[in-house]
KETOR-538919 format. One record per residue: x, y, z of N, C-alpha, C in turn; residue in one letter. Coordinates in steps of 0.02 Angstrom, whole numbers, plus 32768, in hexadecimal, padded with zeros to 4 digits. Atoms other than C-alpha are relative to their C-alpha. Layout:
BEGIN
XYZXYZXYZa...
% end
This chain:
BEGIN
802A7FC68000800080008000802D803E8000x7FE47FC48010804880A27FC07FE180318037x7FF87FC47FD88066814980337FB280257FF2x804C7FC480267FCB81A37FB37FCE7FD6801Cx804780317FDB7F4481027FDC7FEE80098044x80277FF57FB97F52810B80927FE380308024x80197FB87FE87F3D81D080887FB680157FDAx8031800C803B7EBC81AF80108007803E7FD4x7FF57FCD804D7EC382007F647FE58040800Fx801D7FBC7FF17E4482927F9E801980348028x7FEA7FCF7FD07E9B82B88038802980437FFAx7FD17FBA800D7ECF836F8048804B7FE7802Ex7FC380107FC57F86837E80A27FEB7FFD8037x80107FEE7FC37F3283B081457FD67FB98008x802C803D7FDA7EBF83138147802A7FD28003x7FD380407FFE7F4A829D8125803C801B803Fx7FCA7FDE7FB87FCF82F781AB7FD27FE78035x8016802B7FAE7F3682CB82337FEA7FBE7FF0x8016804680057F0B822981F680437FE28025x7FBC80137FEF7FDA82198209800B80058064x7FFB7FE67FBD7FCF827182C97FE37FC9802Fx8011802D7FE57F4981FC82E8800E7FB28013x7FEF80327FF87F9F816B82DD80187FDF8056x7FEB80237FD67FB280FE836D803E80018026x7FBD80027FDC805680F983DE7FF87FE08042x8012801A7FCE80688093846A80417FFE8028x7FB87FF07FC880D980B385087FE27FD18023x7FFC801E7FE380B380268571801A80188056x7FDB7FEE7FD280A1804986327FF37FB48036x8015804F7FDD80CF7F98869180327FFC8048x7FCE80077FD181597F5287097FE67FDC8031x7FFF80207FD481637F14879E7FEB8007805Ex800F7FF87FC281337EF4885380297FBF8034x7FC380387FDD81BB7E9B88D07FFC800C8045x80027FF37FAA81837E6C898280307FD4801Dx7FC380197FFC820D7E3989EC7FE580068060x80117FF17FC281F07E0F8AB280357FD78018x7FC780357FEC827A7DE98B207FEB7FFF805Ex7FF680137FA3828D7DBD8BDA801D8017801Dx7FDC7FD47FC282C77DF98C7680507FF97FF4x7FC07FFC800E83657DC08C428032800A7FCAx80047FF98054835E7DF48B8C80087FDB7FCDx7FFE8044803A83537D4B8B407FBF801B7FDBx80108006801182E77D498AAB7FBF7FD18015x803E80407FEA82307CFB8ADF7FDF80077FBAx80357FFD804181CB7D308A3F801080257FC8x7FD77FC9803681E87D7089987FC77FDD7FD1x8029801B803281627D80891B800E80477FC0x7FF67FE58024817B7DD188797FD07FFC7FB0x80417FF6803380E07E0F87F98002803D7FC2x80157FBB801080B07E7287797FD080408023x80407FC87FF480567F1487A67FCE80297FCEx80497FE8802D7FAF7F588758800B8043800Dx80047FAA800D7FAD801687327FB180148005x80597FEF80227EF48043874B7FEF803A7FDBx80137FB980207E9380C886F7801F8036802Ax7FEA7FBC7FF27EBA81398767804180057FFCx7FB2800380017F7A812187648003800C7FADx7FED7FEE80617F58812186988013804E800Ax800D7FB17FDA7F1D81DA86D3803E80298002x7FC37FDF7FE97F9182078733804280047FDCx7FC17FEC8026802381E986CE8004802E7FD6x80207FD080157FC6824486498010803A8005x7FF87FD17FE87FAD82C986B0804E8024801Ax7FBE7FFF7FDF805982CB86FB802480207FC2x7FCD7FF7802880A882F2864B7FF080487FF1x80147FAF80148053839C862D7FEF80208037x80107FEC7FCA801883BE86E380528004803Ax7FD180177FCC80C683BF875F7FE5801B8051x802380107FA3803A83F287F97FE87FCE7FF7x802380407FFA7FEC835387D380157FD7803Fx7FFB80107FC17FF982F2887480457FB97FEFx7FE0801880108086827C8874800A7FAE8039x7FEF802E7FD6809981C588C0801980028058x7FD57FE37FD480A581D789817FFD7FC58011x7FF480407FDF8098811A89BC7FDC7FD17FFAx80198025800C8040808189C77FCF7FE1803Dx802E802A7FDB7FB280118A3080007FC97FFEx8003804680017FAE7F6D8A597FC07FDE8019x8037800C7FE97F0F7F048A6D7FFE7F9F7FFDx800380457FF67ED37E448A7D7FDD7FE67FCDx804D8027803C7E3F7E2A89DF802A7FE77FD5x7FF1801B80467E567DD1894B7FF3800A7FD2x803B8000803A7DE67E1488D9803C80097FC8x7FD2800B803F7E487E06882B800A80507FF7x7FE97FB980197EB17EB687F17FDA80047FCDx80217FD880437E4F7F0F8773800580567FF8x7FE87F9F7FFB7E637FBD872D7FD5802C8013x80267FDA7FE57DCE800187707FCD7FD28025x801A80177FC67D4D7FD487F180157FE7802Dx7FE880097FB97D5C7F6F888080517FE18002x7FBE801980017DF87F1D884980348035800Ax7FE07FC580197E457FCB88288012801B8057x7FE57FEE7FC27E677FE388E2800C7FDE8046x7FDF80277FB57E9C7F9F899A7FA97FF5801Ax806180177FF67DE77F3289C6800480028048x7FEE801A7FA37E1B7EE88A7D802880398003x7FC77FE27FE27E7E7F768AC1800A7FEF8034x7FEE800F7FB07EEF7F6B8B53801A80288019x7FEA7FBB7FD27EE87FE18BC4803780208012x7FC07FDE7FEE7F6F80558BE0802F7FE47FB2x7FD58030801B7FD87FF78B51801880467FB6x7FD37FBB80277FE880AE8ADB804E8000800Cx7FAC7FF28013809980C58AB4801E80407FD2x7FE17FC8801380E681578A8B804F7FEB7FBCx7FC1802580238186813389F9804080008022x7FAA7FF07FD9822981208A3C802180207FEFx7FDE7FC8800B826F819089D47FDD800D7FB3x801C7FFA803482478204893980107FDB7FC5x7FFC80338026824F817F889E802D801C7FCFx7FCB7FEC803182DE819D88257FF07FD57FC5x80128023802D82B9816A877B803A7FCC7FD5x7FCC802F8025834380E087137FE27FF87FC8x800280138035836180BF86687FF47FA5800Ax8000804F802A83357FEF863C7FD87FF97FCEx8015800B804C8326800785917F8C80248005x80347FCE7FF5828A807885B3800180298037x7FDD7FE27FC8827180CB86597FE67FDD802Dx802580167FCD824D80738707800B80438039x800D7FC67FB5821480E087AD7FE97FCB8020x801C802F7FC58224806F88317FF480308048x80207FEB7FC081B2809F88D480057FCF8038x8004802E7FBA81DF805089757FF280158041x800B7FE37FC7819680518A1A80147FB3802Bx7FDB803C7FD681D87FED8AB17FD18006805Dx8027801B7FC181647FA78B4A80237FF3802Bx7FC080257FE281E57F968BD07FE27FD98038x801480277FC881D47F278C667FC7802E8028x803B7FE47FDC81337F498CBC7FC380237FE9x803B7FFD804880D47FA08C317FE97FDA7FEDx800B8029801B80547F438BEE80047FB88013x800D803A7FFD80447EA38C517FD07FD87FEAx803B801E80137FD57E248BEA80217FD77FD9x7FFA803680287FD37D7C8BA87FD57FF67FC6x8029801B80337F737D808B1E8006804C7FB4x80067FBA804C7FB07E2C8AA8800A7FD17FAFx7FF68017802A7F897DFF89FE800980187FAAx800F7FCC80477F837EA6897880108045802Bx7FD17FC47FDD7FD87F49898B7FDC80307FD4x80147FCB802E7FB47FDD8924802E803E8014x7FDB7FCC8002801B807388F77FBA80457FFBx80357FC07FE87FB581238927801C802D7FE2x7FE07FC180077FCE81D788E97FE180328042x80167FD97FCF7F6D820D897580168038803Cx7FEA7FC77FC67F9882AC89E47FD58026801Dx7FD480237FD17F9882A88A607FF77FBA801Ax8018804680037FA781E98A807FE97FF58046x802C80097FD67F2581B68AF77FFC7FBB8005x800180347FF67EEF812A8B5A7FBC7FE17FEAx802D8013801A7E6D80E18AE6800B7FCC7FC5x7FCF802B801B7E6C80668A607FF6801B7FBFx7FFB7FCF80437E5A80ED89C47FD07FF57FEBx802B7FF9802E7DFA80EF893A802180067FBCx7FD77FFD80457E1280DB887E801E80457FE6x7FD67FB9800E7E2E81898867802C801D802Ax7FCB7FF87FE57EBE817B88C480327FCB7FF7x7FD9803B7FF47F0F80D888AB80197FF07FAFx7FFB800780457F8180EA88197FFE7FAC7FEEx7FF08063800E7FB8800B88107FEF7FEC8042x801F802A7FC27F807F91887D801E7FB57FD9x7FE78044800A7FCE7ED2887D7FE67FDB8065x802B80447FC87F847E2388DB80497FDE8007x7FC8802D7FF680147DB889317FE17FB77FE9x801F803E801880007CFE88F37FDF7FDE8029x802080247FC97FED7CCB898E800280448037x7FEA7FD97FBF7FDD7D278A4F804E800B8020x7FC67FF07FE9806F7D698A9F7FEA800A804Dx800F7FF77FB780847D5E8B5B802D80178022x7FD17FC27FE880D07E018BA480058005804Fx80047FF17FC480F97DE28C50801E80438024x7FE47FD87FE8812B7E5B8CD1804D80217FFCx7FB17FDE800381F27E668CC9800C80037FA0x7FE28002804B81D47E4A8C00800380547FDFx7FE67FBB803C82077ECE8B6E7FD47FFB7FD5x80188005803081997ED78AE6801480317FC2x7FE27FC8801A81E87F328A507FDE7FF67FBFx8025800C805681907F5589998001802F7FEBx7FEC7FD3804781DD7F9389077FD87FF77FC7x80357FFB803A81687FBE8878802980307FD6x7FE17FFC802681BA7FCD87EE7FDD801F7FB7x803B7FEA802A81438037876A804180187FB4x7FC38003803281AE803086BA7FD7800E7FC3x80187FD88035817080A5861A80387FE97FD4x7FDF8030801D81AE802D8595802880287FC7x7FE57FE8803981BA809885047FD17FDD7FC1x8013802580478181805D843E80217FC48002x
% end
């Protein structure tokens, strides 16, 4: 198919330039989510490692983020106990079981890396005594400010990820989770 067919023969320059604009492009926003729980004595007890779901509102936000720089910016994450399956909007789209107190603030502001696109890894760290519960099973990353003790809402919860199984965070444990959000490129 020739350059003239796909602009079709009639097209003026201006209709074929936005037919051209309109074309499709796809940046891919994916990556990763890496929970890591160790023990009082910092042995390794659990380590689960997932993809993470971007929901609508995190589509949003990024969105917004590229032409907006007040746009609100990632401040931490929630941890809860449900199962209900990740989805990009409704009930999946946010923390179902919350657990009380279990907001997290980031550990530090997220520095972005080149791997062959870009990753922004977000980590927050549960230290001994935070968060005692045997049964956390889905986390979710927030833009919310100020982060509160509640368990959000979709229009706040940019990704959200389910552990495969429960994790059981005792008292002297660590709980640490790096979310790894990676804008692939073409």
């Amino acid at each position: 198919m020739t350059a003239a067919s796909k602009m079709g023969m009639g097209d003026s320059v201006d209709v074929a330039m936005s037919r051209i604009r309109e074309a499709k492009s796809s940046v891919p926003v994916g990556g990763n989510v890496v929970v890591e729980l160790f023990g009082p004595d910092g042995v390794l007890k659990d380590y689960v490692i997932g993809p993470n779901l971007v929901t609508d509102h995190g589509d949003e936000h990024v969105g917004e983020r590229m032409y907006d720089d007040t746009q609100d910016i990632v401040t931490g994450m929630r941890l809860g106990t449900g199962s209900t399956a990740v989805a990009k909007s409704g009930a999946g789209s946010f923390i179902v079981t919350y657990i009380s107190g279990s907001q997290e603030a980031l550990d530090a502001v997220p520095i972005g890396v080149d791997v062959s696109g870009w990753r922004v890894p977000h980590i927050c760290t549960w230290v001994a005594g935070d968060v005692t519960n045997a049964a956390i099973a889905e986390v979710c990353l927030t833009d919310e400010t100020a982060l509160t003790d509640v368990q959000g809402t979709a229009a706040n919860t940019v990704a959200k990820f389910i552990f495969g199984s429960t994790i059981d965070k005792q008292a002297g444990d660590e709980l640490v989770v790096t979310w790894n959000v990676d804008f692939l490129g073409a």
